[in-house]
C-alpha positions as semicolon CSV with decimal commas, in nm:
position;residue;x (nm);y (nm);z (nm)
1;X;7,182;11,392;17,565
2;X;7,469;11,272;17,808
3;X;7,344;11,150;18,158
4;X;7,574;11,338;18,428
5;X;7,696;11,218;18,698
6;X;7,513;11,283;18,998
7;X;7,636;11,353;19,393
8;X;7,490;11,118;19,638
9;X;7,485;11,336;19,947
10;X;7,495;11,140;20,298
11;X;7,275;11,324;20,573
12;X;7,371;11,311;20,913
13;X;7,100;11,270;21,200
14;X;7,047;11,563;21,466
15;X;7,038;11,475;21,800
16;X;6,810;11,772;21,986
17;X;6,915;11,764;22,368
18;X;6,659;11,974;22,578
19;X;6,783;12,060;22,906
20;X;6,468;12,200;23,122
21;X;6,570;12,353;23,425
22;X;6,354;12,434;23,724
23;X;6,432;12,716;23,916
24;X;6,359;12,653;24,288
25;X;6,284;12,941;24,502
26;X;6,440;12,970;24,836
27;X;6,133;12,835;25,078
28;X;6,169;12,432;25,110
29;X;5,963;12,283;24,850
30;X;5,735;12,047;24,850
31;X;5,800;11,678;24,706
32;X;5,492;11,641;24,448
33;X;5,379;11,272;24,367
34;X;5,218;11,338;24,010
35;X;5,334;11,222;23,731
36;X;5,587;11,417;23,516
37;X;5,389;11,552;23,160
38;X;5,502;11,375;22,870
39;X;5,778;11,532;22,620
40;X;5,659;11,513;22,298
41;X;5,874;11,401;22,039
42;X;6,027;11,634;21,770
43;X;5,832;11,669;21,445
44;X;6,063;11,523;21,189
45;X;6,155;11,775;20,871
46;X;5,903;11,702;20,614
47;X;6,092;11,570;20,303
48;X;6,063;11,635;19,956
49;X;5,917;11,361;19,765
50;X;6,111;11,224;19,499
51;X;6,108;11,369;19,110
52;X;5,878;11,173;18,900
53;X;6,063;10,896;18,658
54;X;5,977;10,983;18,340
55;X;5,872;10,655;18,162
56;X;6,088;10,547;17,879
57;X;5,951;10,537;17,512
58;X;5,938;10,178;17,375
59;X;6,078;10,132;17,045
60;X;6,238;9,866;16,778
61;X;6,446;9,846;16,474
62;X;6,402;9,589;16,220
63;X;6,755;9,522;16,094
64;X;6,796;9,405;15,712
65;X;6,981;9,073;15,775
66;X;7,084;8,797;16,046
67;X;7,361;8,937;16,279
68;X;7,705;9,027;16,104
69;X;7,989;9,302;16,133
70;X;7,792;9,554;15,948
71;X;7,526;9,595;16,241
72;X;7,748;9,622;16,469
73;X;7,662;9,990;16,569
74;X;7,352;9,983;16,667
75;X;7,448;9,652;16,936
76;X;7,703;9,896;17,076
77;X;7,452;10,237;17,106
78;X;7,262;9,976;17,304
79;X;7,501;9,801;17,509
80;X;7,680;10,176;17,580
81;X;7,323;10,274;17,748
82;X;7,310;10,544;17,437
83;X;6,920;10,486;17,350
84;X;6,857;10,472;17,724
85;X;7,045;10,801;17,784
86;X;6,777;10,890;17,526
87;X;6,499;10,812;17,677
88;X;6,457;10,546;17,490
89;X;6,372;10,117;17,576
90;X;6,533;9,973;17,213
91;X;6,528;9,675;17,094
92;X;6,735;9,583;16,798
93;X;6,580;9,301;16,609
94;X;6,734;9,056;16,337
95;X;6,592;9,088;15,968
96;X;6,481;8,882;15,663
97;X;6,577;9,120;15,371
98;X;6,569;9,477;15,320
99;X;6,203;9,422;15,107
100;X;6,072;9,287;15,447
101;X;6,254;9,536;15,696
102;X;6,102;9,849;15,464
103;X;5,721;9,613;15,498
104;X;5,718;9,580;15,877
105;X;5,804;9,930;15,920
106;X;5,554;10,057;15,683
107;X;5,329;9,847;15,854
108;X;5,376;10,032;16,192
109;X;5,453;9,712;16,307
110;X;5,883;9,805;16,419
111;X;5,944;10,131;16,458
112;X;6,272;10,213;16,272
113;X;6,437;9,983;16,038
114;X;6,763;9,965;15,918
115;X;6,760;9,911;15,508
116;X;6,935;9,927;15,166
117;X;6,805;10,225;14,953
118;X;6,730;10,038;14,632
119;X;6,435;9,841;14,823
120;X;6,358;10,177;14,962
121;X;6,287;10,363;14,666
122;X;6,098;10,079;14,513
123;X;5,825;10,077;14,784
124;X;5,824;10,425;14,875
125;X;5,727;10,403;14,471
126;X;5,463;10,190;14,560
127;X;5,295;10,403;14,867
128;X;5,473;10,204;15,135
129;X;5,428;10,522;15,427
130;X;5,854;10,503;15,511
131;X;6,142;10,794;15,481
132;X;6,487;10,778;15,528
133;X;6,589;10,982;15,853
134;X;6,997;10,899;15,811
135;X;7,149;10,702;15,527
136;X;7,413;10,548;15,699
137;X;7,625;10,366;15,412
138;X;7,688;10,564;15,107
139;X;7,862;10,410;14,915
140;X;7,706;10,042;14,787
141;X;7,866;9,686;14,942
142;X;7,682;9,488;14,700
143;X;7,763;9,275;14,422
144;X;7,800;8,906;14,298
145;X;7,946;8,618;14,507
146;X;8,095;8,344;14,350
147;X;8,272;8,015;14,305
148;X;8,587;8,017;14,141
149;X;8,575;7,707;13,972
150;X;8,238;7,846;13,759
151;X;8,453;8,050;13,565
152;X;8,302;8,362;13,606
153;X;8,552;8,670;13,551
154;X;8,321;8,928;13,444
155;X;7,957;9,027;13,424
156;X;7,895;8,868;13,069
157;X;8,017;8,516;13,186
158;X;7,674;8,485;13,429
159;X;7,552;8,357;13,098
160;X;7,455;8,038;13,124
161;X;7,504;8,041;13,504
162;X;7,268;7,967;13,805
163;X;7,254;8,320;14,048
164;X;7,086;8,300;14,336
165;X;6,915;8,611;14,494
166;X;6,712;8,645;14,820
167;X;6,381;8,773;14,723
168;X;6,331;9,080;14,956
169;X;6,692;9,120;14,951
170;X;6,829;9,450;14,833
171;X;7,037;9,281;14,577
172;X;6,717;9,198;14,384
173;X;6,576;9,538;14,280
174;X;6,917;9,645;14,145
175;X;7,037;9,278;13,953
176;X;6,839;9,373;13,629
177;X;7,019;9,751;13,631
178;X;7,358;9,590;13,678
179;X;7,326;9,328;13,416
180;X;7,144;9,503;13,126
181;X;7,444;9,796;13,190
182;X;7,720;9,548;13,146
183;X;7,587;9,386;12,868
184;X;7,418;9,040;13,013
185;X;7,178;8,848;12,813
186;X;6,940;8,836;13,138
187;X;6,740;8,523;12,969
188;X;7,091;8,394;12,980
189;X;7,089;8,396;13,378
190;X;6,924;8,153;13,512
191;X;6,841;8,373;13,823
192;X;6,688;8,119;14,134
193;X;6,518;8,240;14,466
194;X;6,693;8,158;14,788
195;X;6,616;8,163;15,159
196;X;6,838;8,419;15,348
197;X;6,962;8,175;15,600
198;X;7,011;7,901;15,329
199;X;7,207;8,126;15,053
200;X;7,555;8,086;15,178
201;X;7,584;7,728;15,242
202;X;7,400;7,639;14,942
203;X;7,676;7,824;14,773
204;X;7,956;7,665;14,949
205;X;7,768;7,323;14,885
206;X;7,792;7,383;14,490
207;X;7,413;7,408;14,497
208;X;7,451;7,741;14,252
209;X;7,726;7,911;14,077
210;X;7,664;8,281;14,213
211;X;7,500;8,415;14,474
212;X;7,397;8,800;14,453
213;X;7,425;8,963;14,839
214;X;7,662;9,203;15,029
215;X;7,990;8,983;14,996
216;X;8,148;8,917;15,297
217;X;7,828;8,944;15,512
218;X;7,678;8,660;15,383
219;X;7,999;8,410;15,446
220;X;7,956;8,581;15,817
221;X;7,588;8,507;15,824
222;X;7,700;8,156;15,815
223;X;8,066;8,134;15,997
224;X;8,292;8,021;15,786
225;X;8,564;8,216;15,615
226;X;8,642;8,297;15,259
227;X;8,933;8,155;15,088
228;X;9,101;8,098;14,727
229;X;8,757;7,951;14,591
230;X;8,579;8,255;14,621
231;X;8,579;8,569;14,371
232;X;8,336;8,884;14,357
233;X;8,190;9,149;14,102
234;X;8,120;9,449;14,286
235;X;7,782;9,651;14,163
236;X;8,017;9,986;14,237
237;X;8,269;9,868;13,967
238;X;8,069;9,820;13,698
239;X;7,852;10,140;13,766
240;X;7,636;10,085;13,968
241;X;7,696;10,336;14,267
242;X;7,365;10,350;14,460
243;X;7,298;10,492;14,779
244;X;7,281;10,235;15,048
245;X;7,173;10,129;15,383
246;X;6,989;10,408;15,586
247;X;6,785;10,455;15,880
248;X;6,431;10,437;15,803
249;X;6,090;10,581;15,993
250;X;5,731;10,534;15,920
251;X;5,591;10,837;15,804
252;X;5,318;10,884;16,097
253;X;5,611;10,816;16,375
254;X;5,815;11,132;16,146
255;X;5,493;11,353;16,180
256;X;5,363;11,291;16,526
257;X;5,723;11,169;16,733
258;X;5,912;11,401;16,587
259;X;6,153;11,451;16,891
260;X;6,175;11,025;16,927
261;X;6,289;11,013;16,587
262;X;6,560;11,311;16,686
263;X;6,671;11,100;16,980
264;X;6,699;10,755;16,798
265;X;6,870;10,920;16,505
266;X;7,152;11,106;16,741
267;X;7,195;10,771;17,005
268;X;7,241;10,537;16,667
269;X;7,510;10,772;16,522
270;X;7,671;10,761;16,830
271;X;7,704;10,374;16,828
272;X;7,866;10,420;16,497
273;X;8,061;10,692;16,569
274;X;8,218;10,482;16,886
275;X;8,253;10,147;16,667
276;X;8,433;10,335;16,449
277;X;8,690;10,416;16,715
278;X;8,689;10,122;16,885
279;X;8,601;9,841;16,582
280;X;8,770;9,551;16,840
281;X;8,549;9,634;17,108
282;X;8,224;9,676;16,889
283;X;8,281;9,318;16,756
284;X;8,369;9,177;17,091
285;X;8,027;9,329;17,217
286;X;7,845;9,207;16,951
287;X;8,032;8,862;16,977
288;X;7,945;8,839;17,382
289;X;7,554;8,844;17,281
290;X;7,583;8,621;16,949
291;X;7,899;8,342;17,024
292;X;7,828;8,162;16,775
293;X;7,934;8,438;16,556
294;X;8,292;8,424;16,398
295;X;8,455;8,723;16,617
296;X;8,746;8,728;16,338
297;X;8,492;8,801;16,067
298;X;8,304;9,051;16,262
299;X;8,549;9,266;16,287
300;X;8,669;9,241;15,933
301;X;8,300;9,348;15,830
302;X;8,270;9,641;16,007
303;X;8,597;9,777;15,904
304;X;8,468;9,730;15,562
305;X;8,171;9,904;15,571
306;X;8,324;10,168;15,773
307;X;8,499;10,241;15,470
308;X;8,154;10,316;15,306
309;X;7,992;10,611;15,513
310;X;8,049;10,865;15,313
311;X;7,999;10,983;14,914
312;X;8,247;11,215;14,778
313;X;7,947;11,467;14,777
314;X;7,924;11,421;15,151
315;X;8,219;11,424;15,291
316;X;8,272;11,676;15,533
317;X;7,852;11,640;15,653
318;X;7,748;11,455;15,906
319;X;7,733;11,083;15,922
320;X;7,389;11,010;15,765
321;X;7,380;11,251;15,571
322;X;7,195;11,276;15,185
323;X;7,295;11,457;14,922
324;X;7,020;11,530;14,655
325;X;7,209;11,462;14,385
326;X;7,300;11,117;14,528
327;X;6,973;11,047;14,530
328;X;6,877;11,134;14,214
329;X;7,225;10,932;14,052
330;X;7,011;10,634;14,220
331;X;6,692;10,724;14,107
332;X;6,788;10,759;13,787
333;X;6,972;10,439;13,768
334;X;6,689;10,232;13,922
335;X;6,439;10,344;13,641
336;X;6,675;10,360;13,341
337;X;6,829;9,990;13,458
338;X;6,630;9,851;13,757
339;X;6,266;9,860;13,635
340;X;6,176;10,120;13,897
341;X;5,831;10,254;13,738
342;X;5,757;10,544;13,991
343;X;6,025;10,790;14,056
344;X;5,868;11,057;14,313
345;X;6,002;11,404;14,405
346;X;6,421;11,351;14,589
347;X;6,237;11,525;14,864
348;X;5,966;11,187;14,929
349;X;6,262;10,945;15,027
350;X;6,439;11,091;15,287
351;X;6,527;11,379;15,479
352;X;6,845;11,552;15,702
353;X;6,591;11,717;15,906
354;X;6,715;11,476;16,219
355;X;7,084;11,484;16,181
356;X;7,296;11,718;16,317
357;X;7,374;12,060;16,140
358;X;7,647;12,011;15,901
């Protein structure tokens, strides 16, 4: 809800001025040597004591990776005073890997988390207690970084090749799915596990021929730019079209903070509703708090993603919002392809009941 504005009235002080008058009669009167009584002093108006401050509700969300373009958003709903407006004290917290964001929010240990779907599915599949309240990016970023000079044109030429992946990344879940569908040998790959902050320079440094990650966010994780010696297979162009990076809630804050969940959703869409608008000023607040950051590269990342809110089954709905077919394309892809052994009803991973009405 919008904060209005409020009037600041100015009271002015009233001066009381009794006169007392004495009437005198006509005899002479006599002089009298008392004391004149006291005058006591007005009573001033009793004032109405201020409206209680309703105490703000305390809550975090685990982003999926170090600070980059993509994330953007929910640095702006902050900085714009949009959680606050909200009711809400947010902190918005760097992350390790989708695996680990999905983890620490299962755990009850962050409150929200920000997450790709494909590490979503796999540990709501194993009991992790998490649901998607508004899947943000719809349309999937990921694929395969690489150097030029390995060679690599297609899928099939990962043969032989070393491709790195970050463990609780959200590449890893779906690598086996896009490989086995475009015909890799996968005991061909010699797949490697890399630290997050390591990945991109270790690429750069020729320490591994491909790196499996979101693309451009990774060079930004690091700073430096992309140039001729770079290539990419995207997952979405060799069909793999999953679902995403959502929103995510434990299941206990869903069921008993209903109405926090309905605030956080609404003041996060609005952050990416107003970087969307204003993509310069998003990256230069995001810039201000990180400097280090690359403010070129930034911007360029959340002007690509912002090409990926929507699916062509949700266009026209709200931002965020899930379309159960959507879901079930990535199910379906995840257990044919990714290994995904427990596919639960559409209804278990997410749910539109905190978005606006379409």
């Amino acid at each position: 809800m919008l904060a209005g504005r409020r009037s600041l009235w100015s009271g002015l002080p009233c001066l009381a001025v009794v006169l007392l008058l004495a009437c005198a009669p006509s005899a002479q009167p006599a002089r009298s040597t008392a004391p004149a009584a006291p005058v006591a002093p007005a009573t001033p108006p009793q004032q109405a004591a201020p409206a209680a401050v309703q105490p703000r509700e305390t809550a975090t969300l685990r982003l999926d990776w170090v600070v980059n373009g993509k994330l953007a958003p929910f640095y702006v709903a902050k900085e714009k005073g949009y959680y606050a407006e909200e009711g809400i004290d947010a902190d918005v917290l760097e992350g390790g890997g989708s695996g680990k964001t999905v983890a620490v929010v299962g755990s009850g240990a962050d409150t929200f988390g920000f997450a790709d779907a494909g590490a979503i599915i796999r540990l709501v599949g194993e009991d992790v207690p998490v649901q998607i309240v508004a899947d943000i990016l719809q349309k999937n970023p990921m694929g395969i970084f690489y150097l030029e000079s390995a060679g690599i044109h297609a899928p099939k030429n990962l043969e032989g090749k070393t491709l790195s992946v970050v463990p609780s990344g959200s590449v890893s879940p779906i690598l086996p799915a896009f490989l086995t569908l475009n015909g890799v040998d996968v005991a061909k790959v010699n797949v490697l596990s890399v630290d997050a902050g390591a990945a991109p320079a270790a690429l750069v440094q020729g320490k591994m021929d491909a790196l499996g990650g979101e693309l451009v966010d990774l060079i930004t994780a690091q700073g430096f730019e992309p140039d001729q010696r770079f290539g990419s297979l995207m997952f979405a162009d060799y069909g793999i079209n999953l679902l995403s990076h959502g929103i995510i809630a434990n299941l206990k804050t869903i069921q008993e903070k209903p109405d926090l969940v309905r605030r956080f959703v609404r003041a996060s869409l609005r952050g990416w509703a107003y970087a969307a608008e204003q993509p310069d000023e998003a990256a230069e607040i995001v810039y201000r708090q990180f400097p280090k950051t690359n403010k070129d590269l930034l911007l360029a990342v959340l002007k690509g993603n912002l090409g990926l809110l929507h699916s062509k089954r949700t266009e026209g709905k709200p931002l965020g919002w899930v379309d159960d077919a959507d879901m079930d394309d990535s199910l379906h892809l995840l257990s044919q392809y990714g290994g995904l052994a427990v596919v639960k009803p559409t209804s278990t991973y997410y749910t539109n009941a905190f978005l606006p009405n379409p």
